[in-house]
Residue frames as a rotation matrix with the C-alpha (Angstrom) as fourth column:
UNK 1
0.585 0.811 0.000 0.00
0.811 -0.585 0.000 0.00
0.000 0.000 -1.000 0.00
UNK 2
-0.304 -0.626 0.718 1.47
0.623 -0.701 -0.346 3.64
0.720 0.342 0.603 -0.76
UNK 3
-0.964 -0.101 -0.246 1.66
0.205 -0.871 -0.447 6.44
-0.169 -0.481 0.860 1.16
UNK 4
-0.680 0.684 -0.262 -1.36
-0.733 -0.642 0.226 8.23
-0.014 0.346 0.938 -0.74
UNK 5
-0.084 0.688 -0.721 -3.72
-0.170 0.703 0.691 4.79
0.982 0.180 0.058 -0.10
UNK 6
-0.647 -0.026 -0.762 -2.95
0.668 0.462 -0.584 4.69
0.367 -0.887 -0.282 3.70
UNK 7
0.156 0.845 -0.512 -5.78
0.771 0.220 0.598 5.72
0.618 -0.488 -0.617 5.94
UNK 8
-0.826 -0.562 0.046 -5.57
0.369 -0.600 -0.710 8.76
0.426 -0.569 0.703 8.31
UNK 9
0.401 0.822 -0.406 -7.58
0.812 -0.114 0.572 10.16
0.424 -0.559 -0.713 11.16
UNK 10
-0.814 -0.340 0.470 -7.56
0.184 -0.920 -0.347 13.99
0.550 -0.196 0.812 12.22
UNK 11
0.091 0.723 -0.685 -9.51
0.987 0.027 0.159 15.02
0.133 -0.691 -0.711 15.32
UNK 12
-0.724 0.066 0.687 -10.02
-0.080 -0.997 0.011 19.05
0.685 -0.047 0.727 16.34
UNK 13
-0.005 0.721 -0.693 -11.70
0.984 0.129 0.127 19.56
0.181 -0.681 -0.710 19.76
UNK 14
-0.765 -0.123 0.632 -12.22
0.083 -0.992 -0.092 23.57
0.639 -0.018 0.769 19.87
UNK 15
-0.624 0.569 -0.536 -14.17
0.765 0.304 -0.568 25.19
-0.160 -0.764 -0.625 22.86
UNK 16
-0.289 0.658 -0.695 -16.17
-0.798 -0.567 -0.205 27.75
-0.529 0.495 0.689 20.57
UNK 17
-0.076 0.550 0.832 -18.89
0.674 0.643 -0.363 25.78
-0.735 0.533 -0.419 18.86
UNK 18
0.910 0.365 -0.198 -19.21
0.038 -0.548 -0.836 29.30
-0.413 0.753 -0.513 16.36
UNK 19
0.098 -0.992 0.082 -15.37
-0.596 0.007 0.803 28.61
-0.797 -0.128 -0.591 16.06
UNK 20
-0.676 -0.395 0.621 -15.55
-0.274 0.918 0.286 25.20
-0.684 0.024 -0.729 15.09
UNK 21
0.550 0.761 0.343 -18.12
0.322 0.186 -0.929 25.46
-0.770 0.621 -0.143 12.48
UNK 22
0.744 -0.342 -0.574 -15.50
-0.552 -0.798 -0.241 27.72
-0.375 0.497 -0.783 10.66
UNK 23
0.011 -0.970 -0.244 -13.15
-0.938 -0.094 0.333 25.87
-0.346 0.225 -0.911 11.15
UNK 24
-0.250 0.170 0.953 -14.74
0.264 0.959 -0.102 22.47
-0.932 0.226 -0.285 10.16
UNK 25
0.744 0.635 -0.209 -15.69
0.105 -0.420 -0.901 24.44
-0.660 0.648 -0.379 7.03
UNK 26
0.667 -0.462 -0.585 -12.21
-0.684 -0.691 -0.234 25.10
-0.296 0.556 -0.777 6.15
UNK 27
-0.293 -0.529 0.796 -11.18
-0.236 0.847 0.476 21.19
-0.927 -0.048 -0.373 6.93
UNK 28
-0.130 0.145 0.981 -13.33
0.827 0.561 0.026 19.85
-0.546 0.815 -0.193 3.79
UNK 29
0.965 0.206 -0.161 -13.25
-0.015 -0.571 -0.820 23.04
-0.261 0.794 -0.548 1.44
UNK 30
0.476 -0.867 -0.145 -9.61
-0.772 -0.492 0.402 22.45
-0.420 -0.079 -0.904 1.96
UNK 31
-0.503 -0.576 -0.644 -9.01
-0.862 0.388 0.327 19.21
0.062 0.720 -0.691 0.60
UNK 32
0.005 0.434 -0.901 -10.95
-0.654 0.683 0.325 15.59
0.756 0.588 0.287 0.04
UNK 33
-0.991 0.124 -0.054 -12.23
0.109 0.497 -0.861 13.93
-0.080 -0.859 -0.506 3.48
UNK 34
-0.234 0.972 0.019 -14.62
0.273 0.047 0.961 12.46
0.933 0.230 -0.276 5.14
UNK 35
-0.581 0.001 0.814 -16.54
-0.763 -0.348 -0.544 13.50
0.282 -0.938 0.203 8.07
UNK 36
-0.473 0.324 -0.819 -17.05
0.334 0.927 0.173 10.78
0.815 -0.191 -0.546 10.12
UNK 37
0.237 0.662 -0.711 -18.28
0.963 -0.067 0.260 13.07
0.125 -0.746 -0.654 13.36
UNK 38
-0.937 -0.258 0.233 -19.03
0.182 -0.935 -0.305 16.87
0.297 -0.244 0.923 13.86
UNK 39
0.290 0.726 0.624 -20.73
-0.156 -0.607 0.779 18.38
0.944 -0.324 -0.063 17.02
UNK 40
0.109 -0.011 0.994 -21.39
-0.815 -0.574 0.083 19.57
0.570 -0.819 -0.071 20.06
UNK 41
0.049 0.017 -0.999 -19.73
0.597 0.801 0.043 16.94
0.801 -0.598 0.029 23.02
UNK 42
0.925 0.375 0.054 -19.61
0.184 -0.570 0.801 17.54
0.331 -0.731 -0.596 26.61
UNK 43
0.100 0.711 -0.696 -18.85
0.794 -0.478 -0.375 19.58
-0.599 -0.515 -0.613 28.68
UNK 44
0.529 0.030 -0.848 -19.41
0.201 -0.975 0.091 22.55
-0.824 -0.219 -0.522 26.10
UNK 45
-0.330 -0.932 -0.152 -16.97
-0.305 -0.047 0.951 21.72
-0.893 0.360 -0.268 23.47
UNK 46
0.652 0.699 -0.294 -17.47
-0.458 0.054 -0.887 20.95
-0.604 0.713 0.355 19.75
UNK 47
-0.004 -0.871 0.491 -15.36
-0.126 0.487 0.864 18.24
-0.992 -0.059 -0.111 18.10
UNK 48
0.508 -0.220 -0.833 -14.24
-0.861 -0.144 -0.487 17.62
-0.013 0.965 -0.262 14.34
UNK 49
0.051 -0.316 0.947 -13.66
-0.287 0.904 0.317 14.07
-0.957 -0.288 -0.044 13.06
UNK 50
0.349 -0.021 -0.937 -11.89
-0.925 -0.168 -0.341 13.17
-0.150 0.985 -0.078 9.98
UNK 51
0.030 -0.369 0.929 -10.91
-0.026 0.929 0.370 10.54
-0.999 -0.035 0.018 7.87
UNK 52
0.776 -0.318 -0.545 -9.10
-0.621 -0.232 -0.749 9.97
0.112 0.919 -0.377 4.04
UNK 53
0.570 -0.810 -0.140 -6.11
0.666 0.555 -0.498 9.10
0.481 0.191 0.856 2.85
UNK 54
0.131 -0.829 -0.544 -3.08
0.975 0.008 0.223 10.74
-0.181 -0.560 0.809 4.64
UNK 55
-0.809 -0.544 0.222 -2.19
0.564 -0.825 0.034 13.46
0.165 0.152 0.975 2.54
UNK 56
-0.167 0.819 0.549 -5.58
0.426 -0.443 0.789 14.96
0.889 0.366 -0.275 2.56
UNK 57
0.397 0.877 0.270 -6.26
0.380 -0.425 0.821 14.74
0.835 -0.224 -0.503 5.54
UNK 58
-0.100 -0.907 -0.410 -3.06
0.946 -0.214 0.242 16.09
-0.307 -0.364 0.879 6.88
UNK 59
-0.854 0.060 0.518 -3.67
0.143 -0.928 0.343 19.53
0.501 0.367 0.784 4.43
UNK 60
0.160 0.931 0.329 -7.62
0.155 -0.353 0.923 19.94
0.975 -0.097 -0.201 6.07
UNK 61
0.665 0.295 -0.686 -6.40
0.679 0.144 0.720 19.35
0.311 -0.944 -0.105 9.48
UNK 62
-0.595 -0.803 -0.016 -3.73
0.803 -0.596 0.005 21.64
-0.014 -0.010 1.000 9.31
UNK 63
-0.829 0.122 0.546 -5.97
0.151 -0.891 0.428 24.34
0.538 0.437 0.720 7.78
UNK 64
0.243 0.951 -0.192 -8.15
0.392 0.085 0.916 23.48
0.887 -0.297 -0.352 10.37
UNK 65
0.406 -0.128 -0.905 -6.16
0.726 -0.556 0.405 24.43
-0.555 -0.821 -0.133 13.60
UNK 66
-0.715 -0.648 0.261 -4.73
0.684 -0.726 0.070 27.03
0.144 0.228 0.963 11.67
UNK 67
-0.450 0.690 0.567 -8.13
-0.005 -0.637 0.771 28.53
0.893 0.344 0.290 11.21
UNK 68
0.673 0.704 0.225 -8.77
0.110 -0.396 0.912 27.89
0.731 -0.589 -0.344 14.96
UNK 69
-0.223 -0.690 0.688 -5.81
-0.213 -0.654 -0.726 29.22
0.951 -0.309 -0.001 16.60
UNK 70
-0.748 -0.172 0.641 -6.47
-0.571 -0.326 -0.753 29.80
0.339 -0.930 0.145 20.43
UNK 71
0.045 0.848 0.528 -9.82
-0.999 0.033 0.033 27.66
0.010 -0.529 0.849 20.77
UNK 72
0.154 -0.107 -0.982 -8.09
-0.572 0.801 -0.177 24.73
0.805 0.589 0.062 20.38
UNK 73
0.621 -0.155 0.769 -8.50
-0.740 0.210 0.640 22.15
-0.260 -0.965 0.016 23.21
UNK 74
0.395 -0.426 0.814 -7.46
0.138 0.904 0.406 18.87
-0.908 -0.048 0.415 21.62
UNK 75
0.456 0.105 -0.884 -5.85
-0.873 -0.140 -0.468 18.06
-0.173 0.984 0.028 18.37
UNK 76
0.216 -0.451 0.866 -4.71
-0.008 0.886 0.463 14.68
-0.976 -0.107 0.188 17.15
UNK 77
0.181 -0.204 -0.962 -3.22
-0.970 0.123 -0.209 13.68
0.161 0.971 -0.176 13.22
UNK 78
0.017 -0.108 0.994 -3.02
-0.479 0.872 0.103 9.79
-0.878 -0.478 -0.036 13.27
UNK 79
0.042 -0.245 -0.969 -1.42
-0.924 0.359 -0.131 8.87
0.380 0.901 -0.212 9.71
UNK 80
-0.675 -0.317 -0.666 -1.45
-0.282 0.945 -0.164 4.97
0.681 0.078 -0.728 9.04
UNK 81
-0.193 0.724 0.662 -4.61
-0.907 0.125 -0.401 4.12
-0.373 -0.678 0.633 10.82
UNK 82
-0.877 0.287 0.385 -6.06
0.323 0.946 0.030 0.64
-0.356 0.151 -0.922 10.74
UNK 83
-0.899 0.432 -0.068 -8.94
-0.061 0.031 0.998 0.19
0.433 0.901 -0.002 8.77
UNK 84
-0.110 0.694 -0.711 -10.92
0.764 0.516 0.386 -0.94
0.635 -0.501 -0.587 11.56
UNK 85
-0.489 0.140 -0.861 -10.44
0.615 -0.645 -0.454 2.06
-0.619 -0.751 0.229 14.11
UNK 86
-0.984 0.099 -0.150 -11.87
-0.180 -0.540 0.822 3.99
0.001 0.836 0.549 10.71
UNK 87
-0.636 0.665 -0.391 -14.29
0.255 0.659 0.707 1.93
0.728 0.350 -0.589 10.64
UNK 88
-0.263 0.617 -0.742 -15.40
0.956 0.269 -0.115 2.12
0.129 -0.740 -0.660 14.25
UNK 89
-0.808 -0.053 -0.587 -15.48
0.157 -0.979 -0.127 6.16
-0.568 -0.195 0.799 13.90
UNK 90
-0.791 0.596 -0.140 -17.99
-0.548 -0.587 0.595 6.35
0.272 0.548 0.791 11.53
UNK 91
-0.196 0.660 0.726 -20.06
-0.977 -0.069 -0.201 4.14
-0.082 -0.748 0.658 13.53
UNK 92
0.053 0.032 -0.998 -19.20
-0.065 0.998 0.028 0.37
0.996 0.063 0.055 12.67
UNK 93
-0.166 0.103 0.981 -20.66
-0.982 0.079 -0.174 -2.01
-0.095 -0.992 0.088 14.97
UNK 94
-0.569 -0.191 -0.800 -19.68
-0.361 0.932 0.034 -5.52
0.739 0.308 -0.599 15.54
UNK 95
0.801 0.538 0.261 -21.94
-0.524 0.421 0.741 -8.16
0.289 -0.730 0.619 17.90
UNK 96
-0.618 -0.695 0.367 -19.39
-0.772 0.625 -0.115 -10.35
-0.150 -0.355 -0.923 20.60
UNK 97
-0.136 0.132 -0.982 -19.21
-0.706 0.682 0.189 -13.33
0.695 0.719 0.000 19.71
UNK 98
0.933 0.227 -0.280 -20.46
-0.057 0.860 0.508 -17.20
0.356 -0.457 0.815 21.44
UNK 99
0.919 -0.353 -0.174 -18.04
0.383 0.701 0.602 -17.45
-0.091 -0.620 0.779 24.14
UNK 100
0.131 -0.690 0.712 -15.37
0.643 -0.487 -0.591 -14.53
0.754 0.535 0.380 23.58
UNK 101
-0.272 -0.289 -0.918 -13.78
0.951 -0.227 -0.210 -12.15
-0.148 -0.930 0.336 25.46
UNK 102
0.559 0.252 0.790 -14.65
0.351 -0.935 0.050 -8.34
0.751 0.249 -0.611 25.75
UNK 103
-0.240 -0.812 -0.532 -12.46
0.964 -0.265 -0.030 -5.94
-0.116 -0.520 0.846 26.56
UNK 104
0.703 0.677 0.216 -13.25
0.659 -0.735 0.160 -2.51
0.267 0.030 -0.963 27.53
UNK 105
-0.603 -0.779 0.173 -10.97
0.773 -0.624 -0.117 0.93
0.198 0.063 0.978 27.32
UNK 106
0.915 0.395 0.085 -12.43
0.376 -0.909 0.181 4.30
0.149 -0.133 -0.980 28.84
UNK 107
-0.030 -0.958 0.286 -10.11
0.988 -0.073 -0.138 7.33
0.153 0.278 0.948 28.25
UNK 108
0.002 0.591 -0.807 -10.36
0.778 -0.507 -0.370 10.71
-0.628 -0.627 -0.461 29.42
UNK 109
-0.316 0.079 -0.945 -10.07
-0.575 -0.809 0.125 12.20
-0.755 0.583 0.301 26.26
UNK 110
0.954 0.295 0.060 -11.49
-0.131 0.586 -0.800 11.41
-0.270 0.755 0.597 22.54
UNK 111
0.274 -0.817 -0.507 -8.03
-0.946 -0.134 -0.296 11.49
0.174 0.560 -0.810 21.13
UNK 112
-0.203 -0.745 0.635 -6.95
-0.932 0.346 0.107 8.76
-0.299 -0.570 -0.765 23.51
UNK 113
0.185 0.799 0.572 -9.51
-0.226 0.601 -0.767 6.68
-0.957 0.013 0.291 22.64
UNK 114
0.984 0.021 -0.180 -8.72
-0.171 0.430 -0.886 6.60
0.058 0.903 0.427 19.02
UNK 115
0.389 -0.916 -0.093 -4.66
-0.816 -0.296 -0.497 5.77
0.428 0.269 -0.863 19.79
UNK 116
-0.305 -0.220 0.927 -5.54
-0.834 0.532 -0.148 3.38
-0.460 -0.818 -0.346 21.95
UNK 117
0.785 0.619 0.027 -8.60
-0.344 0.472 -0.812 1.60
-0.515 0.628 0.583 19.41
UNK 118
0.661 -0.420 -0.622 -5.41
-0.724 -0.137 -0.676 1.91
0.199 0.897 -0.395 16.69
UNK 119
-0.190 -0.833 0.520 -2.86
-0.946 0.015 -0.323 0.42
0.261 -0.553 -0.791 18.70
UNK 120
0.031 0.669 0.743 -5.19
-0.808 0.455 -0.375 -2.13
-0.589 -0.588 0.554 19.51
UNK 121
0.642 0.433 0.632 -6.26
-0.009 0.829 -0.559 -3.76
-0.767 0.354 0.536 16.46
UNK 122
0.236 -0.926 -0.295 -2.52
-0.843 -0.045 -0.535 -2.94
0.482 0.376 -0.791 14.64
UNK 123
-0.152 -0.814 0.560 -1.41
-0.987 0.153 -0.045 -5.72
-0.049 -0.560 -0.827 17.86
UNK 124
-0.853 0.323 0.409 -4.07
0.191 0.924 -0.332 -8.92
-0.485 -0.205 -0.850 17.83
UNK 125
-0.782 0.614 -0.105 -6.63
0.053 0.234 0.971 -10.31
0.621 0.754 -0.216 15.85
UNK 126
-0.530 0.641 -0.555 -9.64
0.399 -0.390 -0.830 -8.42
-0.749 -0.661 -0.049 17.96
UNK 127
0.032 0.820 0.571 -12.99
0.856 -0.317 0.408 -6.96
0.516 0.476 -0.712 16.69
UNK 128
-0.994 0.011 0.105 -13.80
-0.059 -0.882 -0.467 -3.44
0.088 -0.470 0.878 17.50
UNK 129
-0.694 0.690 0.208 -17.25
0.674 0.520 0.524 -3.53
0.253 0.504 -0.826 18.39
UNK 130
0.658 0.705 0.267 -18.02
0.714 -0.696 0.080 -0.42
0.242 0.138 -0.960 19.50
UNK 131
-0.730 -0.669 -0.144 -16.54
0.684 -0.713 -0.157 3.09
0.002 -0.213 0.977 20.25
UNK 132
0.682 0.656 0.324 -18.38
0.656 -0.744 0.125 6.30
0.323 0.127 -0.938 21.53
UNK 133
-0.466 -0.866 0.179 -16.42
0.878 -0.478 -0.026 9.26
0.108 0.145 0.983 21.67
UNK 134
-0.926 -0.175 0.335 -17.30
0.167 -0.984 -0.054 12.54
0.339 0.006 0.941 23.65
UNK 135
-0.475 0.794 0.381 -21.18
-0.556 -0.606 0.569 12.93
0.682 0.059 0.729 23.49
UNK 136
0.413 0.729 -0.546 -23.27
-0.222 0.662 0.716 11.42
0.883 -0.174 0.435 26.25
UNK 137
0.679 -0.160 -0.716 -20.09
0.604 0.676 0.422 10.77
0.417 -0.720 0.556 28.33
UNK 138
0.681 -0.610 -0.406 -18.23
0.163 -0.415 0.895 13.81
-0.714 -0.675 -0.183 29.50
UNK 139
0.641 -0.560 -0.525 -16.05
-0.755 -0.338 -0.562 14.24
0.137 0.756 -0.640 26.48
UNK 140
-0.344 -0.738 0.581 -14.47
-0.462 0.671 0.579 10.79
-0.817 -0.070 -0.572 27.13
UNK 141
-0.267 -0.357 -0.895 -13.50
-0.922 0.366 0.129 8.31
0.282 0.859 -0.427 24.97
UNK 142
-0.213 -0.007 0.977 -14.75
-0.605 0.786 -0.126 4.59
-0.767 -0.618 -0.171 25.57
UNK 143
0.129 0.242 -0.962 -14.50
-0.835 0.549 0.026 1.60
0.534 0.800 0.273 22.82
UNK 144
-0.179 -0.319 0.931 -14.48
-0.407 0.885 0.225 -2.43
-0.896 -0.338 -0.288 23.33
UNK 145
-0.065 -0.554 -0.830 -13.29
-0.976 0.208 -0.063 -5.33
0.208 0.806 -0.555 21.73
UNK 146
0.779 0.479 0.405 -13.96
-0.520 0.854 -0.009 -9.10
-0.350 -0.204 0.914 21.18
UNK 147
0.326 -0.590 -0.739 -12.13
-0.770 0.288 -0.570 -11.75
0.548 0.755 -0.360 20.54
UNK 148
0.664 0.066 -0.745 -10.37
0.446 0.764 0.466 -14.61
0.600 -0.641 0.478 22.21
UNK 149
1.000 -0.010 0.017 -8.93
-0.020 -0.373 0.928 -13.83
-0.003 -0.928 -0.373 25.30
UNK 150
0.330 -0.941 0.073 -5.62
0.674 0.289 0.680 -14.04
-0.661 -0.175 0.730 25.01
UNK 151
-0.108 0.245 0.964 -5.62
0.826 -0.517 0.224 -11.91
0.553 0.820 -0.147 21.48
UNK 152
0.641 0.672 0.370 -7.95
0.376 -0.696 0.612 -9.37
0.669 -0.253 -0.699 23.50
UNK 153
0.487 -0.751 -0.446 -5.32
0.839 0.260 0.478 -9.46
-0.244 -0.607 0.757 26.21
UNK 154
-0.181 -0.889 0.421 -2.56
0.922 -0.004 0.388 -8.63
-0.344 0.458 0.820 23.99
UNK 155
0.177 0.410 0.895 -4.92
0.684 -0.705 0.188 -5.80
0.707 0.579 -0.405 22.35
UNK 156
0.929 0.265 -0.258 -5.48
0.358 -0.464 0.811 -4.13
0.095 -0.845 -0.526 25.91
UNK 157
0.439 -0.872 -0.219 -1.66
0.815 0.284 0.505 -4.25
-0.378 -0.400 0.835 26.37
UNK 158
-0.525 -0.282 0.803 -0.91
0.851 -0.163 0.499 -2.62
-0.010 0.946 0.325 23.51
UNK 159
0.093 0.523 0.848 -3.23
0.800 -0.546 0.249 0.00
0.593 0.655 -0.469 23.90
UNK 160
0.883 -0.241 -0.404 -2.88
0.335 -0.280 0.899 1.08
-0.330 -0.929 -0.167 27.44
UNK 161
-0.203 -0.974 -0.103 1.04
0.686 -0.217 0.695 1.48
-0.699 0.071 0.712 26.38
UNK 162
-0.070 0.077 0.995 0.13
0.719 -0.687 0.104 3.59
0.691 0.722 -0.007 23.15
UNK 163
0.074 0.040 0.996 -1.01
0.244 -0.969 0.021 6.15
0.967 0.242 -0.081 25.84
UNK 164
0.267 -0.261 -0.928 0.65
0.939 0.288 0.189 5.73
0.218 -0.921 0.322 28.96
UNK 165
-0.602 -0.362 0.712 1.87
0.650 -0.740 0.174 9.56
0.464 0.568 0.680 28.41
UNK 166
-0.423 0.649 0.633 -0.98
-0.140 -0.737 0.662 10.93
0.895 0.191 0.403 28.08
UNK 167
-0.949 0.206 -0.240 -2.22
0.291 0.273 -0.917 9.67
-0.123 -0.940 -0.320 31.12
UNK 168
-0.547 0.786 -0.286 -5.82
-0.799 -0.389 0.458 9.51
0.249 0.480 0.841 29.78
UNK 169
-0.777 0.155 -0.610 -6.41
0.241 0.969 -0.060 5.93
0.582 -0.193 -0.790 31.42
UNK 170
-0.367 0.273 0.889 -9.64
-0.794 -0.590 -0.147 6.43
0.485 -0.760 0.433 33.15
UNK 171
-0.017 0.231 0.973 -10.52
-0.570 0.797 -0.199 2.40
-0.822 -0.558 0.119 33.43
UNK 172
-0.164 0.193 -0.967 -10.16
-0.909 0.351 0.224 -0.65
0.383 0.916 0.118 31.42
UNK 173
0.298 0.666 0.684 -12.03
-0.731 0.620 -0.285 -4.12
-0.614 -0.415 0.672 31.91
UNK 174
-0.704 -0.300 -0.644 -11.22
-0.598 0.739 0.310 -7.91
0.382 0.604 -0.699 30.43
UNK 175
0.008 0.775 0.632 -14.12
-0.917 0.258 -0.304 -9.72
-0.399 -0.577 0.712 30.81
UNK 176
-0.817 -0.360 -0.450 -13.64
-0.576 0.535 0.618 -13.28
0.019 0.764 -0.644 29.67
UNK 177
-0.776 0.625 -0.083 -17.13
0.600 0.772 0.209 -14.67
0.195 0.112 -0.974 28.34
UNK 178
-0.837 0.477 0.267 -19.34
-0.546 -0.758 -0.357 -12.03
0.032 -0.445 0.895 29.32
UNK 179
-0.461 0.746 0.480 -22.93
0.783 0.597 -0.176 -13.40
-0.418 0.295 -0.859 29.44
UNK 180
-0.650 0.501 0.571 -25.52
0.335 -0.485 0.807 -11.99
0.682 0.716 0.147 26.66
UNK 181
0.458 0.815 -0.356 -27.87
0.856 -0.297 0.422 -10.95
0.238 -0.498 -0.834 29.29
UNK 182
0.617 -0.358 -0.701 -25.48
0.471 -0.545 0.693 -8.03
-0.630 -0.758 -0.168 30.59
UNK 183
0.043 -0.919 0.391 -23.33
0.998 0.021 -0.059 -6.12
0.046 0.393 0.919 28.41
UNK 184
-0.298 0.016 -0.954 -24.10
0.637 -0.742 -0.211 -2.74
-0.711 -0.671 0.211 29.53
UNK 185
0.624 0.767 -0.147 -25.26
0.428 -0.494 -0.757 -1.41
-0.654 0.410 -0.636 26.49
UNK 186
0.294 -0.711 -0.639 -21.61
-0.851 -0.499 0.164 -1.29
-0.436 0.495 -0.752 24.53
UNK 187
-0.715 -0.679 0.163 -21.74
-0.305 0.513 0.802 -4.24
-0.629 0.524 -0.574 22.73
């Protein structure tokens, strides 16, 4: 795969929602992307989710914090994304499977959440099977994953380390088997 075929994910969190309309305006007049999520998350804030091929969306996301300057809270450029953490942004959703594990990542930011998701399913053969991001929960980040347990494991591992840094860990969970009666409403 080339350069110009690899996947990329650009995030803008700005705390002016009349801000961030501009400047989401100037992300896709500036160059070929897609918007996988724009609006209003808590507490107050107003996020910008992209997705393309690299170069694009490297030139929109640029011309996006350029164009919001000081109201920037978050920003993230994640070139070489997996296909799947793409996926799970624009709202793929997978069912856990008969006897699998689920693993669960909450993050106190959205960013983290998608470095961690990436990291993930780049390490072990895991399912994303869901991922919300900002609205609903405080402006966190929270995604899980199926798969066998060991695999899922390895995923968790792997992510957690992607963003030890950032210290953005607000809880993660390995549940091995969950039962179908109970999944809290994220799988």
């Amino acid at each position: 795969m080339h350069a110009a075929d690899t996947p990329a994910i650009a995030l803008l969190e700005l705390d002016s929602i009349a801000r961030a309309l501009r400047s989401g305006d100037a992300m896709v007049k500036r160059a070929t992307v897609q918007v996988a999520y724009a609006g209003p998350v808590s507490p107050g804030k107003y996020l910008i989710l992209i997705t393309g091929f690299e170069a694009e969306v490297e030139e929109a996301w640029l011309a996006g914090k350029a164009d919001a300057g000081e109201h920037i809270v978050d920003s993230l450029y994640l070139p070489g994304a997996h296909v799947d953490a793409v996926a799970a942004l624009h709202g793929a959703t997978h069912a856990l499977g008969h006897d699998l594990a689920l693993g669960v990542l909450e993050t106190r930011t959205v960013s983290a959440a998608i470095v961690a998701c990436d990291a993930a399913v780049k390490t072990a053969e895991v399912t994303v099977l869901e991922m919300r991001l900002g609205k609903g929960i405080g402006g966190k980040g929270v995604f899980t994953l199926g798969g066998e347990q060991w695999d899922v494991q390895a995923a968790m591992e792997a992510a957690l380390a992607s963003i030890e840094e950032r210290r953005a860990v607000v809880a993660h969970e390995l549940i091995p088997r969950p039962d179908p009666l109970f999944t809290g409403g994220l799988t």
